[in-house]
N, CA, C and O of each residue as an XYZ file, in Angstrom:
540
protein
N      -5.705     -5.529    -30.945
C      -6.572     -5.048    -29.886
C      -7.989     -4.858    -30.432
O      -8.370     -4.454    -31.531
N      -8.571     -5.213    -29.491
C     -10.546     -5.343    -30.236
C     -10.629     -3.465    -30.376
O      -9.829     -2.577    -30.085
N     -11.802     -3.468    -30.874
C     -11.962     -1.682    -31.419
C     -12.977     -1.399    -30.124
O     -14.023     -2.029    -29.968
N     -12.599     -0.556    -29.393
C     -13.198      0.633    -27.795
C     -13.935      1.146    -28.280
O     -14.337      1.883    -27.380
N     -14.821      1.479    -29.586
C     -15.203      2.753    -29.596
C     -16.670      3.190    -28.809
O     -17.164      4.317    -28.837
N     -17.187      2.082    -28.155
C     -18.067      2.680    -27.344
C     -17.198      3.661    -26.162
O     -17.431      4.865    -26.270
N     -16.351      3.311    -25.197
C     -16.001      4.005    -24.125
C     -15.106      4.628    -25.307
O     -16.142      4.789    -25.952
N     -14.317      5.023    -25.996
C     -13.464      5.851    -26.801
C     -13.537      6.989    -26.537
O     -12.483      7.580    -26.307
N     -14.910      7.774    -26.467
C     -14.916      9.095    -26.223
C     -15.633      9.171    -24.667
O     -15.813     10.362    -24.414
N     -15.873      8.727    -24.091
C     -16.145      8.653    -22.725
C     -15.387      8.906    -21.911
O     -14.287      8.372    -22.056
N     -15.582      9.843    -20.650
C     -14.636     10.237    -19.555
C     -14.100      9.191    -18.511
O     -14.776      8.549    -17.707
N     -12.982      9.165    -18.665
C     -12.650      8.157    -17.296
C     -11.574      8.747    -16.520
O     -10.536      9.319    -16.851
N     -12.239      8.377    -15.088
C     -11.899      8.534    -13.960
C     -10.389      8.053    -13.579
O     -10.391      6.850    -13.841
N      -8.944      8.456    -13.027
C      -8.270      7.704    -12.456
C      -7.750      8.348    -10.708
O      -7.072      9.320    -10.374
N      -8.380      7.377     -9.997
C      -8.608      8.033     -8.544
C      -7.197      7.144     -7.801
O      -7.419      5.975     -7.484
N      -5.903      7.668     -7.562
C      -5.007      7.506     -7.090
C      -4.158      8.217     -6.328
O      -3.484      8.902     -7.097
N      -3.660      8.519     -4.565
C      -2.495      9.034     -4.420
C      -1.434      8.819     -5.065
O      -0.475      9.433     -4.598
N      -1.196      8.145     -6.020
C       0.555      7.831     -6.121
C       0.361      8.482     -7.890
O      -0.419      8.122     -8.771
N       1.313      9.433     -7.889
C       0.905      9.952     -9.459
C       1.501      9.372    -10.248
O       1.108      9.413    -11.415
N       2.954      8.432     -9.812
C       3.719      7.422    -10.593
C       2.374      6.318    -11.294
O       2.056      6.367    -12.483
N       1.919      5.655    -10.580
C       0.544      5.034    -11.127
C      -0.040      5.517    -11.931
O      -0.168      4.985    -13.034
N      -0.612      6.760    -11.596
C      -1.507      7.548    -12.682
C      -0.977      7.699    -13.511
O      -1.645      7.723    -14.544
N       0.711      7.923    -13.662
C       0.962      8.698    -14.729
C       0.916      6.954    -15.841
O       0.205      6.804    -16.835
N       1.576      6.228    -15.442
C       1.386      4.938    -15.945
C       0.233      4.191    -16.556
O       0.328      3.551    -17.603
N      -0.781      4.303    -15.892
C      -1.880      4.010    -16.408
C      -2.732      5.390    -17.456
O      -3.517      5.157    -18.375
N      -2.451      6.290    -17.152
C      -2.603      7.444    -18.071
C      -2.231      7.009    -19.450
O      -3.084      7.026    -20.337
N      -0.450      6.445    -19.787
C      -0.180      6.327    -20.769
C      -1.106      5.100    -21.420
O      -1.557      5.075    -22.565
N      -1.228      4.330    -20.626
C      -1.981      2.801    -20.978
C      -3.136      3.273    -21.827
O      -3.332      2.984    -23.007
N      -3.669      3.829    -21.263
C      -5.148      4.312    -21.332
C      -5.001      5.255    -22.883
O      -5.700      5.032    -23.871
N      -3.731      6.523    -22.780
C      -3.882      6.733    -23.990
C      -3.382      6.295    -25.572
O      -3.536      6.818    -26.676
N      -2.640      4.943    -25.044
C      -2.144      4.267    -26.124
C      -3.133      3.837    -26.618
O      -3.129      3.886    -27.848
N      -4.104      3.377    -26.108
C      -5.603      2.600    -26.136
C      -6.491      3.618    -26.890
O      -7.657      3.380    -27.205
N      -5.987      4.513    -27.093
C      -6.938      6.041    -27.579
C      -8.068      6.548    -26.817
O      -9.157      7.015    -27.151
N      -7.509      6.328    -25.706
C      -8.640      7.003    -24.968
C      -8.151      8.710    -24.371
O      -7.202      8.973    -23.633
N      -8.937      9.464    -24.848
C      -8.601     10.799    -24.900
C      -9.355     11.701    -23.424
O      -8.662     12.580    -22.912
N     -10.584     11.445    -22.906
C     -11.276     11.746    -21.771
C     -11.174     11.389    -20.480
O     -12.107     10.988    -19.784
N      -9.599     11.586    -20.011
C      -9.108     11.329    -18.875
C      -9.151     11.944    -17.719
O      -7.995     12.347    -17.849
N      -9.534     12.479    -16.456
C      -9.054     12.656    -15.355
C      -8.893     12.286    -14.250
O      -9.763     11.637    -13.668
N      -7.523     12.672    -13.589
C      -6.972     12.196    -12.417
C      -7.494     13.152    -11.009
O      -7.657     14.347    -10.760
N      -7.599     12.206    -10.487
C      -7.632     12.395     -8.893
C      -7.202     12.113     -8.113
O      -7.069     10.890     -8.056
N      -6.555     13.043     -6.718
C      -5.472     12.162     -6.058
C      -5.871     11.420     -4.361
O      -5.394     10.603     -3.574
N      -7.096     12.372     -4.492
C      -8.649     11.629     -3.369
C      -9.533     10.941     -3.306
O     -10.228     11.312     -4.252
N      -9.928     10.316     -2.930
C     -11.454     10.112     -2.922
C     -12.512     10.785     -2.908
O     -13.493     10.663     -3.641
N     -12.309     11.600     -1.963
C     -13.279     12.826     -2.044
C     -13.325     13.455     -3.325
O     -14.356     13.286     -3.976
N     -12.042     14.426     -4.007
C     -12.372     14.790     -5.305
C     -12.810     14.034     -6.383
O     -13.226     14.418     -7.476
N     -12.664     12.875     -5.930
C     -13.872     12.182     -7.412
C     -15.274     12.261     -6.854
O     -15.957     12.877     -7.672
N     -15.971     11.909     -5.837
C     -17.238     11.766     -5.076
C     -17.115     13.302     -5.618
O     -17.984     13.583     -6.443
N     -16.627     13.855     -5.452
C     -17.463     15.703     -5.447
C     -17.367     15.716     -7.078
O     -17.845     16.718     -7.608
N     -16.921     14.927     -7.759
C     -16.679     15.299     -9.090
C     -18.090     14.026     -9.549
O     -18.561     13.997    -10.686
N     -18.265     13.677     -9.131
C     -19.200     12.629    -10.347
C     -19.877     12.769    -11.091
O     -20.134     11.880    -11.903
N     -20.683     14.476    -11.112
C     -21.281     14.585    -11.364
C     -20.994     15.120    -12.771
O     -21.874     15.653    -13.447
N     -19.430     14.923    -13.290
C     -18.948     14.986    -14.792
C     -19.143     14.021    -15.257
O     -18.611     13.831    -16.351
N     -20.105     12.795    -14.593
C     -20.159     11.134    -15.046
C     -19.296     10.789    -15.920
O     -19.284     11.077    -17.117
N     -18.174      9.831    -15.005
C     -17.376      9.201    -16.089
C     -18.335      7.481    -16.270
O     -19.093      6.868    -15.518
N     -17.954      7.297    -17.241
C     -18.191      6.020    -17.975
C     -17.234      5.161    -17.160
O     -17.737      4.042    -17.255
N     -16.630      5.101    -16.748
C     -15.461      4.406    -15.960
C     -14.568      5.132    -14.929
O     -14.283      6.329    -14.890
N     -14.258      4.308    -14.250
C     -13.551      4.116    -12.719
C     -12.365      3.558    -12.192
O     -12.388      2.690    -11.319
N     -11.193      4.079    -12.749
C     -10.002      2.934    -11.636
C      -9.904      3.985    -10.754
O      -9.830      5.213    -10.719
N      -9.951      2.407     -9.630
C      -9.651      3.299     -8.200
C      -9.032      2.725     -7.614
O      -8.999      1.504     -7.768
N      -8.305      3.333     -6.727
C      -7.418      3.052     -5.848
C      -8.016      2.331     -4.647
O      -9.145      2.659     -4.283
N      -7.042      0.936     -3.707
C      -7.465      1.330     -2.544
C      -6.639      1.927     -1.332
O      -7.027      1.403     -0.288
N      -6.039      2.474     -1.209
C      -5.303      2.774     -0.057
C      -5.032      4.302     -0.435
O      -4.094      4.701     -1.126
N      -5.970      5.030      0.112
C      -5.716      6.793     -0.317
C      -5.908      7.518      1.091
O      -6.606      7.062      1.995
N      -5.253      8.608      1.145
C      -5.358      8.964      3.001
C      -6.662      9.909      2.881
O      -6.945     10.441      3.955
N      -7.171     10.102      2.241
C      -8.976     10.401      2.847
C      -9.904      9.514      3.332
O     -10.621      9.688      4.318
N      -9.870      8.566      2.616
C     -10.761      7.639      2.337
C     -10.700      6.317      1.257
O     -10.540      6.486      0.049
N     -10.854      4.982      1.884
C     -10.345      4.002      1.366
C     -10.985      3.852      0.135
O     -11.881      4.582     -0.290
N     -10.427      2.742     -0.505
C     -11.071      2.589     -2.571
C     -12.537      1.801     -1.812
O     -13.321      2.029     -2.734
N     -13.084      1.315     -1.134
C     -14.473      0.564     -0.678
C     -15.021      1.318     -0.262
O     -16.158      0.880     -0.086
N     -14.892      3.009      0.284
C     -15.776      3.836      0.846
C     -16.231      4.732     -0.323
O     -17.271      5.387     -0.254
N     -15.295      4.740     -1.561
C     -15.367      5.590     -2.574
C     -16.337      4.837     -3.142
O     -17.478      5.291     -3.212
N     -16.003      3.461     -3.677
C     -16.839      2.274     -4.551
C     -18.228      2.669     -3.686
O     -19.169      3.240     -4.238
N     -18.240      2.302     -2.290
C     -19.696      2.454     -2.266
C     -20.527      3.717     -2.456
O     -21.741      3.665     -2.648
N     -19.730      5.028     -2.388
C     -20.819      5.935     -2.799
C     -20.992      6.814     -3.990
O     -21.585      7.849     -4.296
N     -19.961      5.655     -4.681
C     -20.193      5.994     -6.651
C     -21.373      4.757     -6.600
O     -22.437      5.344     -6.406
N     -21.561      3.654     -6.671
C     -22.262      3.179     -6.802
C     -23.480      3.415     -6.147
O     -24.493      2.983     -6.697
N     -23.619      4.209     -4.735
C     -25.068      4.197     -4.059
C     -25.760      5.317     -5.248
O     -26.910      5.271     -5.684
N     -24.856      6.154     -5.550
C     -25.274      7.402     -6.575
C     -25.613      7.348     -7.859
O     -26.659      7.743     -8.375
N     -24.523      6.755     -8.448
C     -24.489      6.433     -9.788
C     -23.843      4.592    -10.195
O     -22.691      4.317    -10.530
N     -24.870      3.715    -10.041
C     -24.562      2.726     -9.701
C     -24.276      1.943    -11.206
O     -24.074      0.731    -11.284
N     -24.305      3.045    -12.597
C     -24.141      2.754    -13.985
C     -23.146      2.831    -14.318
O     -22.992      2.565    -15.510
N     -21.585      3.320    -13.322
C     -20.364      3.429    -13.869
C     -20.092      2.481    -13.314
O     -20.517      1.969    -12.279
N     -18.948      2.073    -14.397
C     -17.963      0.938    -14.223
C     -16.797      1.276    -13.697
O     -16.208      2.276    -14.107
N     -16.245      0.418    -12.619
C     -15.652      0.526    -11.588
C     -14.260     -0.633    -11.940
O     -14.560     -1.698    -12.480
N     -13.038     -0.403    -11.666
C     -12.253     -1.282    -11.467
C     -11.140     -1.227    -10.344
O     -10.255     -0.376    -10.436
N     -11.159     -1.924     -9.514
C     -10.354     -1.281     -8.878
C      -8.869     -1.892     -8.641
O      -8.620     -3.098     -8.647
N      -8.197     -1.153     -8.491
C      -6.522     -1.264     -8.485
C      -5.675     -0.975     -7.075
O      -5.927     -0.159     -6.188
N      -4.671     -1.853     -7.174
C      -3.894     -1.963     -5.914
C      -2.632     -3.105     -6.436
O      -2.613     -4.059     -7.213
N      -1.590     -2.407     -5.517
C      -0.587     -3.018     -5.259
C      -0.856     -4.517     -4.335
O      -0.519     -5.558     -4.899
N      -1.169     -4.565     -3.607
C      -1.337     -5.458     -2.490
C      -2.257     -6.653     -2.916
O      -3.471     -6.473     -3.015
N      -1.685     -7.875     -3.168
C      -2.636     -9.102     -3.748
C      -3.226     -9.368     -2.110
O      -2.564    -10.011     -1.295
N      -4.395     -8.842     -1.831
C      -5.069     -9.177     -0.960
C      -6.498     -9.697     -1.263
O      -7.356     -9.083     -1.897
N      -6.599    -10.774     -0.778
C      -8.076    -11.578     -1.737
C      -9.480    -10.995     -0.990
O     -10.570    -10.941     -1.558
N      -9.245    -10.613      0.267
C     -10.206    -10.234      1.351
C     -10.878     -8.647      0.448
O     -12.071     -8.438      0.224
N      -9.598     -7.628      0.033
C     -10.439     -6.688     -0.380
C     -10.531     -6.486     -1.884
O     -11.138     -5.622     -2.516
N      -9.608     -7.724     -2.394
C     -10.648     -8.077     -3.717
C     -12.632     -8.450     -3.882
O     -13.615     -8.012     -4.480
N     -12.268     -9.494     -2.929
C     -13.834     -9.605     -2.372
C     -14.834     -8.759     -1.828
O     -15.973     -8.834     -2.289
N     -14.579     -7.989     -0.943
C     -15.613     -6.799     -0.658
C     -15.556     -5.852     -2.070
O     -16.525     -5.349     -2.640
N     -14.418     -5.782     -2.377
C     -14.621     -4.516     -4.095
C     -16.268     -5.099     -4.425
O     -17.416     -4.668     -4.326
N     -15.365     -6.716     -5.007
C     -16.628     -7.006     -5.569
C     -17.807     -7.248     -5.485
O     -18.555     -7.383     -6.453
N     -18.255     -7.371     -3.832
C     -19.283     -7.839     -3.224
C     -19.703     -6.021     -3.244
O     -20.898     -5.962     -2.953
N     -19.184     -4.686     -3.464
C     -19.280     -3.738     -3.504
C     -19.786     -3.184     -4.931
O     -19.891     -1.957     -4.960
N     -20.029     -3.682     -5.805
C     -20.079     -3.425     -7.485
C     -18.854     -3.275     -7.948
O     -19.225     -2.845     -9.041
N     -17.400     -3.267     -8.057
C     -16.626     -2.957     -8.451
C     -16.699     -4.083     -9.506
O     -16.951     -5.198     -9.049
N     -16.450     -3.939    -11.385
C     -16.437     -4.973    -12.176
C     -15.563     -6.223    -12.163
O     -15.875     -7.382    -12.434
N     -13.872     -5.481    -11.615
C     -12.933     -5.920    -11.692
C     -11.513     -5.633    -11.026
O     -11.088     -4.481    -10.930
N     -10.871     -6.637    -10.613
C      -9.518     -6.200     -9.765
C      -8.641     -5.894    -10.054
O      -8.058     -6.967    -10.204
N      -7.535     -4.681    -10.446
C      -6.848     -5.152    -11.167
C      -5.604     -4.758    -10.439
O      -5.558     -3.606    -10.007
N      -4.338     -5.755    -10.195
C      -3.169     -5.746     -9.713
C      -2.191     -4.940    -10.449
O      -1.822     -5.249    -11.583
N      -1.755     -3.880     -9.799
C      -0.786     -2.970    -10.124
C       0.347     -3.332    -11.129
O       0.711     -3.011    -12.260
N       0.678     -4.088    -10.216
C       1.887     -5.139    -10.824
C       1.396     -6.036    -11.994
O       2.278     -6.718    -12.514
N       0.315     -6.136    -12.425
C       0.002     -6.698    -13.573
C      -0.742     -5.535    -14.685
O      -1.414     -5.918    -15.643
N      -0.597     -4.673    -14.504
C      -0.874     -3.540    -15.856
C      -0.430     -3.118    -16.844
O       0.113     -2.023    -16.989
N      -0.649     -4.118    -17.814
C      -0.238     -4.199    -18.785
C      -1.113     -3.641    -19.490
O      -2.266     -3.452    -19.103
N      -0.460     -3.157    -21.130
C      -1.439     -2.517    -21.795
C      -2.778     -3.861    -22.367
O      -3.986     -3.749    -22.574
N      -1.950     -4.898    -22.448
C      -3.063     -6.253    -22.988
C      -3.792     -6.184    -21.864
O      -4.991     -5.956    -22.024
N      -3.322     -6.343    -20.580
C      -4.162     -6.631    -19.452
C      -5.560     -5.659    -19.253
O      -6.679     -6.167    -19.316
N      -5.362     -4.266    -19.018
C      -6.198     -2.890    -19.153
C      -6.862     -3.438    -19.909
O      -7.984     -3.838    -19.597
N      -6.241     -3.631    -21.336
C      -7.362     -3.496    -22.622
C      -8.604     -4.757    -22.125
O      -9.823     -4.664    -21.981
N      -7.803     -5.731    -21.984
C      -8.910     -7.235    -21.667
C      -9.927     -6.618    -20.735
O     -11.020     -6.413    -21.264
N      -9.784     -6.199    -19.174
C     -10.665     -5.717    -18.615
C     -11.746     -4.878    -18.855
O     -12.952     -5.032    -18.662
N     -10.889     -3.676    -19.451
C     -11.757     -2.204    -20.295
C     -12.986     -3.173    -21.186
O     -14.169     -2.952    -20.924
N     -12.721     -3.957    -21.957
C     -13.235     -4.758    -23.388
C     -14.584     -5.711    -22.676
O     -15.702     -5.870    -23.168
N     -14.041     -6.270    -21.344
C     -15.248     -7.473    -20.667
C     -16.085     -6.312    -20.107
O     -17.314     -6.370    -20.134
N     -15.414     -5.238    -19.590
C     -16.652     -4.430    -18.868
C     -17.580     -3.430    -19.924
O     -18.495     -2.657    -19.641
N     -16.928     -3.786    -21.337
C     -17.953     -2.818    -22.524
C     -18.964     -3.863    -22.693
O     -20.129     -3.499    -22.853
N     -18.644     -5.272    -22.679
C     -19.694     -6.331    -23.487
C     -20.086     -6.355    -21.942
O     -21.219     -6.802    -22.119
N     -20.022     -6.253    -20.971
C     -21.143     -6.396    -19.816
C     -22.199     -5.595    -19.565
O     -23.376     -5.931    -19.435
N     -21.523     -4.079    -19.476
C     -22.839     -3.010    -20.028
C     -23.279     -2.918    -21.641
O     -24.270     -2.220    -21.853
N     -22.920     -3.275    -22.296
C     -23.820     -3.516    -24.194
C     -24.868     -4.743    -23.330
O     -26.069     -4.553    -23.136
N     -24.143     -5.949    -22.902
C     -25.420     -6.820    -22.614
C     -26.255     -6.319    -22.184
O     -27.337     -6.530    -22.733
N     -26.232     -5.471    -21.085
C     -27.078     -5.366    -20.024
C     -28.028     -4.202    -20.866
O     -29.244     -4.123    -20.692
N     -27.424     -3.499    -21.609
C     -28.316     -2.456    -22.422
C     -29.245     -3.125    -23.293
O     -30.466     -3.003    -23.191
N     -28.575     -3.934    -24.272
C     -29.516     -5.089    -24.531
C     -30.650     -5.591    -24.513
O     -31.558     -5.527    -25.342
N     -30.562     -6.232    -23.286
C     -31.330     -7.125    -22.492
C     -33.255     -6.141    -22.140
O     -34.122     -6.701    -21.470
């Protein structure tokens, strides 16, 4: 596995009703050594929380406050420097596309969360913000 240590100590977000998920991707995340985790089981409690700026974002889309595209857009209208990925059961290409037409970095299918998989995503969205810092 490539070395995280930029996001390593950075807070990340996991915005999900289903805590089976969270708890799953929780472990992913801390096999990966990532230690600055919290869960949310709203949308709303992350929007009211942002202001702990996480460095990163999985989000859900299907939560009964408010959908993962209403959340994406007002982490990004606010803080449009976190990285966003968003997650779902449902291979639907329509709201893969608005995620992304929304800033979201990346899609990632429930059913495909693997710890290689996470890591690959986590890893393209560090060398996208290093570029962009860069630049």
């Amino acid at each position: 596995m490539l070395n995280m240590n930029t996001l390593m100590n950075k807070r990340i977000f996991l915005v999900d009703d289903d805590p089976y998920w969270t708890a799953i991707l929780q472990r992913i995340l801390s096999d990966l050594n990532h230690t600055d985790i919290i869960s949310f089981s709203t949308g709303s409690e992350c929007v009211n929380n942002l202001h702990l700026n996480p460095a990163l974002v999985f989000l859900d889309y299907q939560m009964d406050d408010m959908n993962g595209i209403e959340v994406l857009k007002r982490i990004k209208a606010h803080y449009p420097g976190i990285g966003v990925i968003f997650c779902t059961a449902y291979e639907d290409l329509a709201v893969a596309i608005d995620a992304m037409e929304h800033g979201s970095y990346d899609y990632l299918l429930k059913g495909n969360a693997t710890i290689k998989e996470v890591n690959s995503i986590v890893e393209a969205l560090i060398a996208s913000q290093e570029s962009v810092i860069i630049k």
